[in-house]
C-alpha positions in Angstrom: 17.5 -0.5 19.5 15.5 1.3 16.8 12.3 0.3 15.5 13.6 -0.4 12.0 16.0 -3.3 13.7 13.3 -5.9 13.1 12.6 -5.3 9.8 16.2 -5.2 9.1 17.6 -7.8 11.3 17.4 -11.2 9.4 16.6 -14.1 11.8 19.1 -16.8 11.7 18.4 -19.9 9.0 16.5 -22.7 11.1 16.3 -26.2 9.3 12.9 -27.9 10.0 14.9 -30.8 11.4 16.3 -28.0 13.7 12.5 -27.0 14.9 11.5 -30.7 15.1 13.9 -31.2 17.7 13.0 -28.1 19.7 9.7 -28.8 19.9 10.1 -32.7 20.8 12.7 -31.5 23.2 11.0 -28.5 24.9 7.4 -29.2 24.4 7.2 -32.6 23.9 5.4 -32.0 20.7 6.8 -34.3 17.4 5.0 -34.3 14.1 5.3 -33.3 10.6 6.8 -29.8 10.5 6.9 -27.3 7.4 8.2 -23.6 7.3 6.2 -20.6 7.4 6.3 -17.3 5.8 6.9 -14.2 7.9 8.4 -10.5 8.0 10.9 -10.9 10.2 10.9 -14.5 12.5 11.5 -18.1 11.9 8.0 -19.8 11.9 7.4 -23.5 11.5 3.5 -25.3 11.1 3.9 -28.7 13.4 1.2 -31.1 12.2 0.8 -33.4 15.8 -0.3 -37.3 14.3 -3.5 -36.9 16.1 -4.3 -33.6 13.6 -3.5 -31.0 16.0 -2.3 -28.4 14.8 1.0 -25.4 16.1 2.9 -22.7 15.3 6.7 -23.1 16.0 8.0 -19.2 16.5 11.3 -18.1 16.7 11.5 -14.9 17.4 13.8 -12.0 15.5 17.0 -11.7 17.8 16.5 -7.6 17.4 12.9 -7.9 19.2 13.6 -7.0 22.9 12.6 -10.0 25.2 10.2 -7.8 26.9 8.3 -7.3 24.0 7.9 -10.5 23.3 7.1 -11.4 26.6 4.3 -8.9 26.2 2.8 -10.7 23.1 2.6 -14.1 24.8 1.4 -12.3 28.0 -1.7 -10.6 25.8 -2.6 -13.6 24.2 -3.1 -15.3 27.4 -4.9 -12.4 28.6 -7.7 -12.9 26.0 -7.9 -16.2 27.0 -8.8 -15.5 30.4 -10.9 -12.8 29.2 -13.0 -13.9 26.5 -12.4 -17.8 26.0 -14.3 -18.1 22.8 -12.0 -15.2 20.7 -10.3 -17.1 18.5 -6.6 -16.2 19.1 -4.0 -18.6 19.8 -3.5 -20.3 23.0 0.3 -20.6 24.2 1.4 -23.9 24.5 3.3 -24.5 28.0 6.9 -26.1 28.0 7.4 -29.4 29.7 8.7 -27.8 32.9 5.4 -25.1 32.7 7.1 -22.0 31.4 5.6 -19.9 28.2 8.8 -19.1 27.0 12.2 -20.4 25.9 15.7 -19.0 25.3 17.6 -20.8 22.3 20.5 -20.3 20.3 20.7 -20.4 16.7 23.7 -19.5 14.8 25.1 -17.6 17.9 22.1 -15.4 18.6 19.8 -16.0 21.0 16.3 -16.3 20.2 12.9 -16.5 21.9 11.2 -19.7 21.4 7.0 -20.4 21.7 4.6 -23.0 20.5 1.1 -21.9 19.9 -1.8 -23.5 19.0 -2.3 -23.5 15.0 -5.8 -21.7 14.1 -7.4 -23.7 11.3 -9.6 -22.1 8.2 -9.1 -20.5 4.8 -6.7 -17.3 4.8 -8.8 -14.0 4.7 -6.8 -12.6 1.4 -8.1 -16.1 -0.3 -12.0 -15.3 0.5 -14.5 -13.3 -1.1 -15.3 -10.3 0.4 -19.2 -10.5 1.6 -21.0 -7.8 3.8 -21.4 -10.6 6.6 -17.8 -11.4 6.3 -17.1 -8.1 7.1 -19.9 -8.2 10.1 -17.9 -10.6 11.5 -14.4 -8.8 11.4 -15.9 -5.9 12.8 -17.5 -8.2 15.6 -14.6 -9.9 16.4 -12.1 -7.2 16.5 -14.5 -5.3 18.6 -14.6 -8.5 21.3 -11.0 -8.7 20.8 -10.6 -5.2 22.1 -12.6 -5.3 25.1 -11.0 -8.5 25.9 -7.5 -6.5 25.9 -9.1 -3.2 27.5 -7.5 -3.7 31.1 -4.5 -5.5 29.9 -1.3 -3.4 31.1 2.2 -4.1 30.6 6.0 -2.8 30.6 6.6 -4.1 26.8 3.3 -2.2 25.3 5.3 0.8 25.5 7.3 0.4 22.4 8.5 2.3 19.0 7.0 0.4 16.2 7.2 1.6 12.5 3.7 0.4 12.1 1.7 2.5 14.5 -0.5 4.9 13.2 0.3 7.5 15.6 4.0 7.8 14.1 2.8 7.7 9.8 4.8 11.4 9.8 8.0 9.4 10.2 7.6 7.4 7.2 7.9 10.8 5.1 11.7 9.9 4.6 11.3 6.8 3.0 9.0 7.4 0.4 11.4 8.3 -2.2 11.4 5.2 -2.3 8.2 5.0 -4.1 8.9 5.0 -7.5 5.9 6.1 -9.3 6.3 9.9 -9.2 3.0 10.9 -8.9 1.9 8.2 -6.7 4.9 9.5 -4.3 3.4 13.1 -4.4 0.0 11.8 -3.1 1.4 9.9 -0.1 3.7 13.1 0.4 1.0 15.1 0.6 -1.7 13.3 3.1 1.7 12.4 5.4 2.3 16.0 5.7 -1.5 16.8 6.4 -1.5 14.4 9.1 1.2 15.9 10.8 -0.1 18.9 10.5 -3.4 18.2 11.5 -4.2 14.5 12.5 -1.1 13.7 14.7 -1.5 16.5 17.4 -5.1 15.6 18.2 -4.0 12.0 18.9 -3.1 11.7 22.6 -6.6 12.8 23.8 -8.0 9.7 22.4 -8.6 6.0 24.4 -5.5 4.6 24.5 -5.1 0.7 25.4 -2.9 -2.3 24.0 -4.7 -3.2 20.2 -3.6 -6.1 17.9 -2.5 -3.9 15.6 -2.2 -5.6 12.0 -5.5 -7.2 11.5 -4.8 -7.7 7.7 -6.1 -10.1 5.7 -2.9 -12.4 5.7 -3.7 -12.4 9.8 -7.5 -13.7 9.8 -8.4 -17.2 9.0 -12.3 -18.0 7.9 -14.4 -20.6 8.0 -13.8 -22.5 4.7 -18.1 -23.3 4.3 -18.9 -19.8 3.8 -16.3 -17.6 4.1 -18.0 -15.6 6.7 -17.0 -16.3 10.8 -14.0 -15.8 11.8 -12.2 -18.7 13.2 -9.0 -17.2 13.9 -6.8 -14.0 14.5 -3.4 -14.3 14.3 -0.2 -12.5 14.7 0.4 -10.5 17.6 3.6 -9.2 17.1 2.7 -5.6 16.0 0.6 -5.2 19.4 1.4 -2.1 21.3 -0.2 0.5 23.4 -2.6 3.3 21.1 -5.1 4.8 20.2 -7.9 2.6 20.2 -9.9 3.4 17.3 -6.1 2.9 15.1 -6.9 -1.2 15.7 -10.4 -0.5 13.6 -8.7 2.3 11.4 -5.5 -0.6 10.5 -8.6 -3.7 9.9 -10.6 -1.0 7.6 -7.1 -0.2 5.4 -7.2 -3.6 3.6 -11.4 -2.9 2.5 -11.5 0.6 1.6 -12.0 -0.4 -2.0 -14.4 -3.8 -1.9 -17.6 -3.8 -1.6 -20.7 -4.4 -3.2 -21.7 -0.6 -2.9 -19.0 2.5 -2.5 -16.9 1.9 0.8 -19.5 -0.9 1.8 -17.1 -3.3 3.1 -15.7 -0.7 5.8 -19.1 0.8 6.3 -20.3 -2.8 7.6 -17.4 -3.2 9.5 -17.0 -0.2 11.4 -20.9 -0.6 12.3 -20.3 -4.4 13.7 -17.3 -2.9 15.6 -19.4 0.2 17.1 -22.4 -2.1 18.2 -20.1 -4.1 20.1 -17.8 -1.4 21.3 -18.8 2.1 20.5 -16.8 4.6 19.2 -16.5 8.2 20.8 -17.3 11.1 18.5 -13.9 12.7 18.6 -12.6 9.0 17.3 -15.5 8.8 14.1 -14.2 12.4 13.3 -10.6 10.9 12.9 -11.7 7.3 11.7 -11.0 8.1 7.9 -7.7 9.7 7.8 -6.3 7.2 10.4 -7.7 4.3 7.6 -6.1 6.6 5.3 -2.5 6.9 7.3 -2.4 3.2 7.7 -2.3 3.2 4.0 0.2 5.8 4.1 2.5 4.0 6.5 2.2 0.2 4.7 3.4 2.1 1.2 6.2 3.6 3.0 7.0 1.0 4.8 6.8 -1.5 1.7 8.6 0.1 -0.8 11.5 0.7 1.9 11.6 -2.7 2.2 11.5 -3.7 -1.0 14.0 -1.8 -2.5 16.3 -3.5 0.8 15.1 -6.9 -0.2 14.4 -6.9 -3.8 14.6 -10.7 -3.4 11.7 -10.7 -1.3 10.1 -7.8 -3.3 6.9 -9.8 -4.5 6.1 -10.4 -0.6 6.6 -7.7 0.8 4.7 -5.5 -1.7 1.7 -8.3 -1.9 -1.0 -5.1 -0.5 0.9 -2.5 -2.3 -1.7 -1.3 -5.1 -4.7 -1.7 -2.8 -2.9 0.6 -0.3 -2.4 2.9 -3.3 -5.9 2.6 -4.8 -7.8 3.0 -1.2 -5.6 6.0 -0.7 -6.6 7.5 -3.3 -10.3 7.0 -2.8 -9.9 8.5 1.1 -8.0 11.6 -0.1 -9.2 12.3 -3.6 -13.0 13.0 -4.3 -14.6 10.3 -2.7 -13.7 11.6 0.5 -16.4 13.1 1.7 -18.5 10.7 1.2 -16.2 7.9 3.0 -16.8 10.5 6.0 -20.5 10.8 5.9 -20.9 6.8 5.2 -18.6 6.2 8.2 -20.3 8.5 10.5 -23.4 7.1 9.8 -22.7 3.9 10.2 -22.1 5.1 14.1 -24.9 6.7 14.5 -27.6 3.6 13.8 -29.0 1.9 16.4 
């Protein structure tokens, strides 16, 4: 099993009269049911007639059940934790269990039903200073919430972990803008140079991982609290400061002032949990390899599945443009503004 397995393993086709049955049959849950987009599962929204709300999830046959099993297991954890995060809550089977084995066109398949999180997509918001208060709160609760959570599955290979952008320099001849390609080329080999060795001294716990802005849900009257984070499927054990570093890739270039969205971030996130002074030092190129890795990553894909192409490059040219920001002349003063912002009381 390589990492790349599910992002190039296509789930088998599941009929929504398929995941009605499922649910009615396994969780005892019947409704209206519609599909949902993902990168690599089969997700169905299951509108209950009294208005609740959940998320059918199939998981890729190429994900190895104990990483699964260590998603569900982390968002129950929260729960325990912290019972006002707003994550979803798994949804028990009839007979109790978390967890069901399926088959769908002759694979087998990991089945769960969570609880739908309700609000207005984060990418369909207006970015605001207290908006991005809140993110930096709520990741920061998140975190602490997950801080003693241990298990076998955390341990994985996962193209999307910060600690591994070097391995994406193979892919981004794929990238077809030439000098847009030399950029990447050129921070991805600085970091393995000079980022990547200095990683394994940092915190390490389990993070979320992809808190992006097609993974937060807002409150609809305002746009500013959080009322859900989804998506746990690129969790894994890491550096902690890469959860903050992945959250701050999406911002770098919004803002009512320069680098003001990550700035208010990063100080909601350090009031709640602080960061140690080794992981401010490293804070802006690990924003900067998260960009790095999601144009690798993307314009691999896309050149794969060129009938997916307008998906799977929807961040593409803000990954490019904060990129450039964080390793062209602005980048000193992304460092300062960043530091400062952990210094304040």
């Amino acid at each position: 099993m390589t990492p790349e397995d599910v992002l190039t393993t296509i789930a088998p086709p599941i009929s929504m009269d398929e995941a009605a049955a499922v649910a009615k049959r396994y969780f005892g849950v019947a409704g209206t049911v519609r599909a949902l987009s993902s990168e690599r599962d089969r997700n169905f929204h299951i509108t209950a007639p009294d208005g609740q709300g959940y998320v059918l999830k199939f998981t890729n046959p190429a994900e190895p059940q104990v990483v699964t099993h260590f998603q569900t297991e982390a968002m129950l954890h929260v729960a325990a934790r912290d019972a006002t995060l707003p994550v979803p809550r798994v949804v028990r089977t009839l007979d109790g269990g978390t967890e069901v084995t399926v088959q769908a066109d002759g694979r087998a398949m990991v089945l769960r039903l969570l609880t739908y999180l309700d609000g207005t997509p984060l990418h369909a918001t207006p970015a605001s200073p207290g908006q991005m208060r809140a993110l930096g709160t709520t990741l920061a609760r998140l975190d602490r919430a997950l801080a003693d959570f241990e298990h076998p599955g955390s341990e994985r290979d996962l193209l999307w972990d910060i600690t591994c952008t070097a391995s994406v320099r193979d892919r981004l001849h794929h990238v077809e803008d030439e000098a847009r390609r030399r950029m990447v080329e050129r921070f991805v080999d600085r970091f393995a140079d000079e980022v990547a060795p200095r990683l394994p001294a940092l915190r390490h716990q389990v993070i979320h991982n992809d808190l992006n802005p097609h993974n937060v849900v807002i409150d609809p009257v305002g746009h500013e609290a959080v009322t859900g984070i989804i998506d746990f499927g690129d969790a894994l054990r890491a550096p902690l400061v890469n959860d903050l570093a992945t959250a701050l890739a999406y911002h770098v270039a919004s803002g009512e002032t320069p680098f003001g969205s990550i700035v208010a971030m990063t100080r909601a996130y350090n009031a709640v949990l602080p960061l140690k002074p080794e992981e401010v030092e490293l804070l802006p190129d690990l924003v900067a390899a998260r960009l790095a890795l999601t144009i690798g990553i993307t314009s691999w894909r896309a050149a794969v599945y060129p009938e997916n192409r307008a998906y799977i490059l929807r961040n593409a040219e803000r990954a490019f443009a904060g990129l450039g920001r964080l390793t062209g002349d602005e980048a000193p003063t992304a460092t300062r503004l960043l530091r400062q912002a952990c210094q304040e009381d």
